[in-house]
C-alpha positions in Angstrom: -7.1 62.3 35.1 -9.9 64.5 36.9 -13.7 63.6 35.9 -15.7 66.5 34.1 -18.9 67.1 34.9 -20.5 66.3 31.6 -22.3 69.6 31.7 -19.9 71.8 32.6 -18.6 74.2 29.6 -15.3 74.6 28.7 -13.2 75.6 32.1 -16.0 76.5 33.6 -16.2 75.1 37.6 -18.7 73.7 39.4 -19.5 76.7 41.1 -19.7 78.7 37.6 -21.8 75.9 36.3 -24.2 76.2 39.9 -24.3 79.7 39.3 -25.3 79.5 35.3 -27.8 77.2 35.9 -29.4 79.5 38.4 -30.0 82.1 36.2 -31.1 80.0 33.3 -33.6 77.9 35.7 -34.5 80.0 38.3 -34.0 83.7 36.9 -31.7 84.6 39.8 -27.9 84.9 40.7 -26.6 83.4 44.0 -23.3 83.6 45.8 -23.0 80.0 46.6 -20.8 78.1 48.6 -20.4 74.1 48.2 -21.1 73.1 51.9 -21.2 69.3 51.6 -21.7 66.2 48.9 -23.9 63.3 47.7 -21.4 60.7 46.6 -22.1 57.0 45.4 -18.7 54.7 44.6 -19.7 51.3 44.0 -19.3 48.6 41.0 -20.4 50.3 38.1 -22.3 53.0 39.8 -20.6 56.6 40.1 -22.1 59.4 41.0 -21.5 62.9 42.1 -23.3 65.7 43.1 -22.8 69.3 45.3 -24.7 70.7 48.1 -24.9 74.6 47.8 -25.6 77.4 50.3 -26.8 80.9 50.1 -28.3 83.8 51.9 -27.3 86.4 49.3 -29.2 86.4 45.7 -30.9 88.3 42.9 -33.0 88.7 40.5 -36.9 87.0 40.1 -37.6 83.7 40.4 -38.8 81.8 37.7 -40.4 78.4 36.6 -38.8 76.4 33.6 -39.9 73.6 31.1 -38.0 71.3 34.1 -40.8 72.2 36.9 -42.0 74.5 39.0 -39.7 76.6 41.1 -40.9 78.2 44.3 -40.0 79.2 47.8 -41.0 77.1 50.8 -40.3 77.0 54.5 -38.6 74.6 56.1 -41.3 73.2 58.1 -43.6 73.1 55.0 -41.3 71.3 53.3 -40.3 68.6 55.9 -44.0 68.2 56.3 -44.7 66.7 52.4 -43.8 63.2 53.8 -43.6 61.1 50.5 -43.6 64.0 47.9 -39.8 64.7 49.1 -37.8 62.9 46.8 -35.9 60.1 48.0 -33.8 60.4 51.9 -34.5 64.2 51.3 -35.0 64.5 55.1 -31.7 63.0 55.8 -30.0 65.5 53.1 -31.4 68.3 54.8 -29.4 67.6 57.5 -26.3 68.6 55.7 -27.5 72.5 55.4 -28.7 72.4 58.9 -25.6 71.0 60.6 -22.1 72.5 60.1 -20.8 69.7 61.5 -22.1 67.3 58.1 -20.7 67.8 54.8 -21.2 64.3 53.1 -24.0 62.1 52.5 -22.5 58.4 51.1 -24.6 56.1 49.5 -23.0 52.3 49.4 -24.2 48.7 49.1 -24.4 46.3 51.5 -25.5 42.7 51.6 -27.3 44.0 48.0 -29.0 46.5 49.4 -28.3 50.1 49.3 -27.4 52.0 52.5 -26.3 55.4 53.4 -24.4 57.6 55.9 -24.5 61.2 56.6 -20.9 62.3 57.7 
C-alpha cells in the first residue's frame, strides 16, 4: 500500500501539494518539476522528501509566520558557511548537476552517512 504524504489533501499529488504550498507560503505559482530526492531508509527512521525546479513563476513573493522568504544568489548563498542548514552544500549539487537526482542518508558503524547519486 503506497505511503501518503501526511499533508497532502485528498488525491492531491506531490506536485499539487508543492505547488499549493507555494502560493500559501511564498505568494507565487511555479511550474515545478521533481528533479531529484532526499531519502532516509533505516530502522525506525523513514523519511522522504522532493527536490523541485523552476524557471517559470508568478505572482509576489511573500514572508509567512514559518520565516522569512527571499531571493538570493547562488554565490551568496554558498557563502553563509554554517547558517546553511545541514549538508545544504552537498544538496545543492542535485540542482546543479543533471547527472544527480538522489541524495541517501544511511547509517554506518552508528554514525550517519550520506551519498549523492
Amino acid at each position: 500500500q503506497p505511503h501518503r504524504y501526511p499533508s497532502c489533501q485528498g488525491k492531491e499529488t506531490q506536485v499539487q501539494e508543492f505547488r499549493r504550498k507555494c502560493r500559501r507560503h511564498c505568494g507565487k505559482s511555479y511550474l515545478a518539476k521533481a528533479i531529484g530526492i532526499v531519502a532516509c531508509n533505516t530502522y525506525k527512521v523513514e523519511y522522504l522528501a522532493l527536490f523541485y525546479k523552476t524557471d517559470k513563476f508568478s505572482g509576489e513573493i511573500k514572508s509567512s509566520e514559518e520565516g522569512d522568504i527571499l531571493w538570493m544568489r547562488l554565490d551568496d548563498l554558498l557563502s553563509m558557511g554554517d547558517r546553511l542548514s545541514l549538508d545544504m552544500k552537498d544538496m545543492i549539487k542535485i540542482f546543479l548537476n543533471d547527472n544527480l537526482s538522489e541524495f541517501f542518508y544511511y547509517k554506518e558503524n552508528k554514525k550517519w552517512k550520506y551519498e549523492l547519486k
